[in-house]
C-alpha positions as CSV (number, residue, x, y, z in Angstrom):
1,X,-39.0,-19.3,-32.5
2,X,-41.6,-21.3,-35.3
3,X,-42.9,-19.7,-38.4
4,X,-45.4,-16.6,-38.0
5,X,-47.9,-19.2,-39.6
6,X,-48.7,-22.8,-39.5
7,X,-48.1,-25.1,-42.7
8,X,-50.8,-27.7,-43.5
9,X,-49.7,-31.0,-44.2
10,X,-50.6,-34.7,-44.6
11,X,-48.6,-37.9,-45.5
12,X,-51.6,-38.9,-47.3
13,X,-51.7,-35.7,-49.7
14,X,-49.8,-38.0,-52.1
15,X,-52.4,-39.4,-54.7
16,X,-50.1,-42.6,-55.7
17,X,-50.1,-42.0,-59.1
18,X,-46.9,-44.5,-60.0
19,X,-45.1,-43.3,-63.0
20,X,-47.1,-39.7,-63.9
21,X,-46.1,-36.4,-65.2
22,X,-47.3,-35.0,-62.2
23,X,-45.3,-35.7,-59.5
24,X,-47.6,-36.1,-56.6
25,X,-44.9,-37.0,-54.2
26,X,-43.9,-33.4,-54.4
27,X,-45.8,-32.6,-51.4
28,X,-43.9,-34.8,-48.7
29,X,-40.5,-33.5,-50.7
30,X,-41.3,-30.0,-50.0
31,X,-42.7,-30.8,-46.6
32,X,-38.7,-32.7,-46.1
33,X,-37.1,-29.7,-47.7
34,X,-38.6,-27.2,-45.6
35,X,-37.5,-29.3,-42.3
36,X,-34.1,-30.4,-44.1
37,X,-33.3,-26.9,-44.3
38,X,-34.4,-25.5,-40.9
39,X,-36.9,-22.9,-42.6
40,X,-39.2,-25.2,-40.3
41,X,-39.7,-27.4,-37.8
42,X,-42.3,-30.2,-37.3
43,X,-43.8,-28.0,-34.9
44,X,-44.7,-25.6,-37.5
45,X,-47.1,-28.2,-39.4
46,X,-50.6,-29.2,-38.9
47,X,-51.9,-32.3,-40.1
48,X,-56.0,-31.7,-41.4
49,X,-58.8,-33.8,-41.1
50,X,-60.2,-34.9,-43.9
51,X,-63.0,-32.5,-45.5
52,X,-66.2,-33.9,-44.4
53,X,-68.9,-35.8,-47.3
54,X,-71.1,-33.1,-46.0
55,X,-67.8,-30.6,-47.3
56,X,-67.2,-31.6,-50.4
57,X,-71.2,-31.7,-51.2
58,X,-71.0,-27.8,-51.1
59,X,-69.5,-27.8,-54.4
60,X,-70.1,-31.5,-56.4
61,X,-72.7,-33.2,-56.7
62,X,-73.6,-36.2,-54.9
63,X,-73.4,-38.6,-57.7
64,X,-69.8,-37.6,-58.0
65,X,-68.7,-37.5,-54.3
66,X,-70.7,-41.4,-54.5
67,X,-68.7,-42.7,-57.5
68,X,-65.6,-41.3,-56.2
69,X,-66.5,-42.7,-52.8
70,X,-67.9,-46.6,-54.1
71,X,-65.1,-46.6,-57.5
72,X,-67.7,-46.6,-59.9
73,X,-66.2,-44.1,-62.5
74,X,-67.1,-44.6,-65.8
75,X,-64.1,-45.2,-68.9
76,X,-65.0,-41.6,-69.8
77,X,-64.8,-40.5,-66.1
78,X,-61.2,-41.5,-66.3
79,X,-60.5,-40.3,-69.0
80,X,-61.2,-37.0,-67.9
81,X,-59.5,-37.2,-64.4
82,X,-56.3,-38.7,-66.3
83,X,-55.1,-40.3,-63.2
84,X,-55.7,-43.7,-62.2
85,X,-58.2,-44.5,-59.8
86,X,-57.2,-46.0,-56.0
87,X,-58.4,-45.6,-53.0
88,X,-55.8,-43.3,-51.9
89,X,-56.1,-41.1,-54.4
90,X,-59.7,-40.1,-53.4
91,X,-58.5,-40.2,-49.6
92,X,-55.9,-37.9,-50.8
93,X,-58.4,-35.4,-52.4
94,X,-61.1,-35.2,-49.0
95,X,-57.6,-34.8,-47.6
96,X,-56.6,-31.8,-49.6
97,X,-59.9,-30.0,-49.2
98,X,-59.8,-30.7,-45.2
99,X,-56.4,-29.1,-45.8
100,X,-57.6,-26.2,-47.6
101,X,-60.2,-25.8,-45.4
102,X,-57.7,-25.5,-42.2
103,X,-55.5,-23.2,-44.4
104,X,-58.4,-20.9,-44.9
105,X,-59.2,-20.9,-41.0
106,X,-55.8,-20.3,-40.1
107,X,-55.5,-17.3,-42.4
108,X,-59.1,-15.8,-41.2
109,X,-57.5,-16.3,-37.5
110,X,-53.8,-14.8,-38.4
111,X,-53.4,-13.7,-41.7
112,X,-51.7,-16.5,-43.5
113,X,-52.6,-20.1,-43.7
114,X,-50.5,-22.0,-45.8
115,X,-51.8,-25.4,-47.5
116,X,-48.4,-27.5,-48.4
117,X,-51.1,-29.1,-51.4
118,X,-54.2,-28.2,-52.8
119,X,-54.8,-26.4,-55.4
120,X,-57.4,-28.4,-57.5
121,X,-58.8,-25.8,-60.0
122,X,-59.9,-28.2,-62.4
123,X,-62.8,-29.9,-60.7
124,X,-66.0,-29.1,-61.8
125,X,-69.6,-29.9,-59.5
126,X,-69.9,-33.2,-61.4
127,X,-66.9,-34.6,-62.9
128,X,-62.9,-33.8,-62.8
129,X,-60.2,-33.3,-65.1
130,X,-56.8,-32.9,-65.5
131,X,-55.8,-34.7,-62.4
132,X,-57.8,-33.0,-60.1
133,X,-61.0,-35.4,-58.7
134,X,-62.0,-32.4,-55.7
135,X,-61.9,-28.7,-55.4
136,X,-60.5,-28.0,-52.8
137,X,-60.5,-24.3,-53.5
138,X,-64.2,-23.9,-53.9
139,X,-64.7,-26.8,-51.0
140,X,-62.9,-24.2,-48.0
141,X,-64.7,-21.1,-49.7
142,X,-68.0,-22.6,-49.4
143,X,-67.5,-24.0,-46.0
144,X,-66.2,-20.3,-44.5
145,X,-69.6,-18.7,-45.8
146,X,-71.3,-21.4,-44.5
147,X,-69.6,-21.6,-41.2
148,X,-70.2,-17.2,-41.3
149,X,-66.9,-16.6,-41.3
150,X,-66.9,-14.2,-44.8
151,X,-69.0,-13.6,-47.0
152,X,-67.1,-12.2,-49.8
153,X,-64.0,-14.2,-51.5
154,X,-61.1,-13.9,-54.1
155,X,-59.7,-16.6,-55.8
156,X,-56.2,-15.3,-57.1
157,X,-55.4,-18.4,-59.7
158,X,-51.6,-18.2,-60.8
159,X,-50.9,-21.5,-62.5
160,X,-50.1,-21.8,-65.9
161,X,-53.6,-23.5,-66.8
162,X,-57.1,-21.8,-66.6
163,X,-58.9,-22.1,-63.2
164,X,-61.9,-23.4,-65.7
165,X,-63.5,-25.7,-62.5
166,X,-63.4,-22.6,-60.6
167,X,-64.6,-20.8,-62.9
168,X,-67.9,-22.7,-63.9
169,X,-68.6,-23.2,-60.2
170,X,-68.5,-19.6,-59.0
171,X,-70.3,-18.4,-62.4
172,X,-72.8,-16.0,-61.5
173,X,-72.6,-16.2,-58.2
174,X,-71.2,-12.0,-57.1
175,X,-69.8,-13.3,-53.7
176,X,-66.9,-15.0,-55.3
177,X,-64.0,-13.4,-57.7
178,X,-62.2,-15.4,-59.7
179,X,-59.4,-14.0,-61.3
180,X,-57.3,-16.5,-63.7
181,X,-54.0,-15.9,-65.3
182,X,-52.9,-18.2,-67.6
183,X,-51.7,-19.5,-70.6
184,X,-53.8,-19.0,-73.3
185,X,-52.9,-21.5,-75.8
186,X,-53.0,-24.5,-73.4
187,X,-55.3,-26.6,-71.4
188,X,-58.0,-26.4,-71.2
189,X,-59.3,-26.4,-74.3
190,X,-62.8,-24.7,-73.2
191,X,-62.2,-21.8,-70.8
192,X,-65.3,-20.5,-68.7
193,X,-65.6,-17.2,-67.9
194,X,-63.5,-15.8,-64.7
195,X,-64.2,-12.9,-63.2
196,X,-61.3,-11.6,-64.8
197,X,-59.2,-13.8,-66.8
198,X,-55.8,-13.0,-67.7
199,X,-54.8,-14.7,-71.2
200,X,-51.2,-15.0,-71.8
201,X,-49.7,-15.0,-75.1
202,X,-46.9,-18.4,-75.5
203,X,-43.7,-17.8,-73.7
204,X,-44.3,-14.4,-71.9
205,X,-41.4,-13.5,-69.3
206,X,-41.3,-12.4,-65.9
207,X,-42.1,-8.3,-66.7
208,X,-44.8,-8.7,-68.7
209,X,-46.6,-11.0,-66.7
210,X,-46.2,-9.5,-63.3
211,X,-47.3,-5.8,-65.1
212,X,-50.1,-7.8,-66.4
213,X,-50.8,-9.7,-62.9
214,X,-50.6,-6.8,-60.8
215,X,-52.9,-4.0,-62.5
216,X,-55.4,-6.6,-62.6
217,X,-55.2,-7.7,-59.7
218,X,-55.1,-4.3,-57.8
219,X,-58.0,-3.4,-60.1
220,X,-60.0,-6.8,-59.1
221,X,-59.2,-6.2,-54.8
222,X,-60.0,-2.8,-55.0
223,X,-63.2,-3.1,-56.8
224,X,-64.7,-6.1,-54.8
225,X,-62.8,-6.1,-51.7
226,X,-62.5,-9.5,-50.7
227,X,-62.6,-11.0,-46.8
228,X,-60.2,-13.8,-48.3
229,X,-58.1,-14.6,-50.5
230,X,-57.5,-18.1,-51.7
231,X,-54.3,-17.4,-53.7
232,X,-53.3,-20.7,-56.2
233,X,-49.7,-20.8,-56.1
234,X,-48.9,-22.5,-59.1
235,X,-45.5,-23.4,-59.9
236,X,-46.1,-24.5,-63.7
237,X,-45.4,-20.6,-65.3
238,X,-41.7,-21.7,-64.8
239,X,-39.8,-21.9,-68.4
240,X,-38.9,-25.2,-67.7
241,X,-42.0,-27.0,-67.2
242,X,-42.9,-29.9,-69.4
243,X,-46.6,-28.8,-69.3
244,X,-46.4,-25.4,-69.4
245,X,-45.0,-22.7,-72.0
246,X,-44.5,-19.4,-70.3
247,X,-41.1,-18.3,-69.3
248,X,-41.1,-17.3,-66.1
249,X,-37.6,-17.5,-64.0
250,X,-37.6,-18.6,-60.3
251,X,-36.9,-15.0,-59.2
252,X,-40.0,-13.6,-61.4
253,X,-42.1,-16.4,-59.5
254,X,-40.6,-15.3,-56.5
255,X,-41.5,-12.0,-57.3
256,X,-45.3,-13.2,-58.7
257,X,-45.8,-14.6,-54.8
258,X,-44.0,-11.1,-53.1
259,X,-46.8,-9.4,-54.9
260,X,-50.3,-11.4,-54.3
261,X,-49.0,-12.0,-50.8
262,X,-47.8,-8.5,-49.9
263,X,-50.5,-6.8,-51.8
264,X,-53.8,-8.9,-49.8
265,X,-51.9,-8.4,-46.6
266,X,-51.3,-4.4,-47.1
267,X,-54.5,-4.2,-47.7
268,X,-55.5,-6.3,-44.2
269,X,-57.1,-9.0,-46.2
270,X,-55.8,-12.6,-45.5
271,X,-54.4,-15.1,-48.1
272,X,-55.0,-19.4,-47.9
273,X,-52.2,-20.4,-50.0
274,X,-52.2,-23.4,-51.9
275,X,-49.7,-24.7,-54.5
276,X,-51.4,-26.5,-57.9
277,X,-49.5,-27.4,-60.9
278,X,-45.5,-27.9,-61.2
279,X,-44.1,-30.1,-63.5
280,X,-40.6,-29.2,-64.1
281,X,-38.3,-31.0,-66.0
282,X,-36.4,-31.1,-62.8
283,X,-38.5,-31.8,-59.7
284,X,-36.1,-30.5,-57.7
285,X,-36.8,-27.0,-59.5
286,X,-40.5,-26.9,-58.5
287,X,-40.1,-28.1,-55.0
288,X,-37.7,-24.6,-55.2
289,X,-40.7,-22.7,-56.5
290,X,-43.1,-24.3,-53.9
291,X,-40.3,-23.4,-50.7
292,X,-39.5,-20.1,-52.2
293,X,-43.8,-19.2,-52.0
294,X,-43.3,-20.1,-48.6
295,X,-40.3,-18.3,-47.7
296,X,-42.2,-15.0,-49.6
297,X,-45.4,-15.5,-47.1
298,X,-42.9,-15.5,-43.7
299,X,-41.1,-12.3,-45.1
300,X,-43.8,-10.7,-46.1
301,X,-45.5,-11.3,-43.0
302,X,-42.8,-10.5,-40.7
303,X,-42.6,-6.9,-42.3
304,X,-46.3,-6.2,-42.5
305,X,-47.6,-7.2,-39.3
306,X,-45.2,-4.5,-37.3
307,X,-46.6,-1.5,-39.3
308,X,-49.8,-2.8,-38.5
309,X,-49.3,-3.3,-34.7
């Protein structure tokens, strides 16, 4: 019997960064792990299309979907992004919205979708930073109000660093929540406003920051009542990651993922899961984090839909 949801995967999610703090191999790791360990099989995975220019042009601008698409970024343009350019990186990113997009689908048609990448909370309309080019996040929330499938989302943003390209894009706009908790004193430097953000004092532990996740969070979904939540999975709060300076443990991760997935669920609302920042000291620890947000969504899944039958 497969998984009570598909996983969303590519080859191509890897941006070929060569030697880089961020590890974007990680995503055909995790993909190997989960089959390695017979949590899944190939059946259980979906490859996505790539997001369409059309896609992407809900959220940024054409000038940057054009420079992105020709390799005409300026010095300053890398220096933002702080990845190197290639062609496969940018295939990667229209991958990793397409993928995001299909997650987002599959959660509106069965509760979870699950995105094994993603997660690019960084970009803003006309530029990127902090290795993220495309986001993905906004890219699938515009494309399900466009397509009339919601009209209302949540963006739950978990990673250590602010959700700022979220942020600035949704600004204003009282059809999208964005709720960011974060770090405080870490990148970025300039934090837009969120919805609600969440700013964490350096090196905050696993009780703190699920009390602090969860009253605000229940706070945000009753409030606004979401049709989806696009909940960013980040695996960077972990005490052990090189860009990160929370102290979270694996189980208190664990425990962050029981309670955005159980809680949107219980409350009949799905969740698009994608998984953002992780760059442990040990790769093998964040491709943990990443399997163990997975293992969460099929538990909690498996005991929620029966009392909904």
């Amino acid at each position: 019997m497969g998984l009570p949801f598909r996983l969303v995967y590519s080859p191509g999610y890897d941006l070929h960064l060569g030697e880089h703090v961020f590890p974007s191999q990680k995503f055909r790791w995790l993909h190997d792990r989960l089959l390695r360990t017979g949590f899944a099989a190939e059946d259980d995975f979906v490859a996505p299309p790539p997001a369409s220019d059309e896609d992407i042009q809900l959220v940024h601008d054409a000038e940057w979907v054009a420079k992105l698409r020709t390799g005409t970024l300026s010095y300053q343009d890398i220096l933002q992004l702080e990845i190197p350019y290639s062609r496969q990186m940018v295939e990667a990113f229209w991958l990793a919205a397409g993928g995001t997009i299909l997650a987002a689908q599959l959660a509106l048609a069965s509760g979870v979708g699950f995105n094994v990448g993603g997660g690019f909370h960084h970009a803003f309309p006309g530029h990127g930073e902090g290795f993220c080019a495309i986001n993905d996040i906004a890219v699938a929330i515009r494309r399900m109000q466009r397509d009339g499938k919601i009209q209302r989302a949540m963006v739950v943003d978990c990673d250590v660093h602010h959700g700022n390209g979220t942020a600035a894009i949704f600004t204003g706009d009282n059809s999208v929540f964005t709720l960011s908790i974060h770090q405080f004193n870490n990148y970025p430097s300039e934090k837009p406003h969120s919805s609600l953000d969440i700013h964490l004092a350096d090196g905050i532990g696993d009780g703190e920051y699920l009390h602090r996740l969860g009253n605000g969070y229940r706070a945000a979904l009753s409030i606004f009542r979401p049709e989806l939540v696009v909940y960013v999975a980040g695996a960077d709060p972990y005490f052990e990651d090189q860009l990160g300076g929370l102290s979270l443990t694996v189980d208190g991760l664990l425990e962050r993922d029981r309670l955005v997935i159980w809680t949107a669920l219980t409350h009949q609302i799905p969740v698009a899961i994608v998984l953002a920042g992780g760059y442990a000291q040990s790769v093998e620890d964040t491709i943990t984090i990443h399997a163990n947000t997975a293992a969460v969504a099929k538990e909690v899944v498996e005991k929620v839909r029966p009392q909904q039958a």
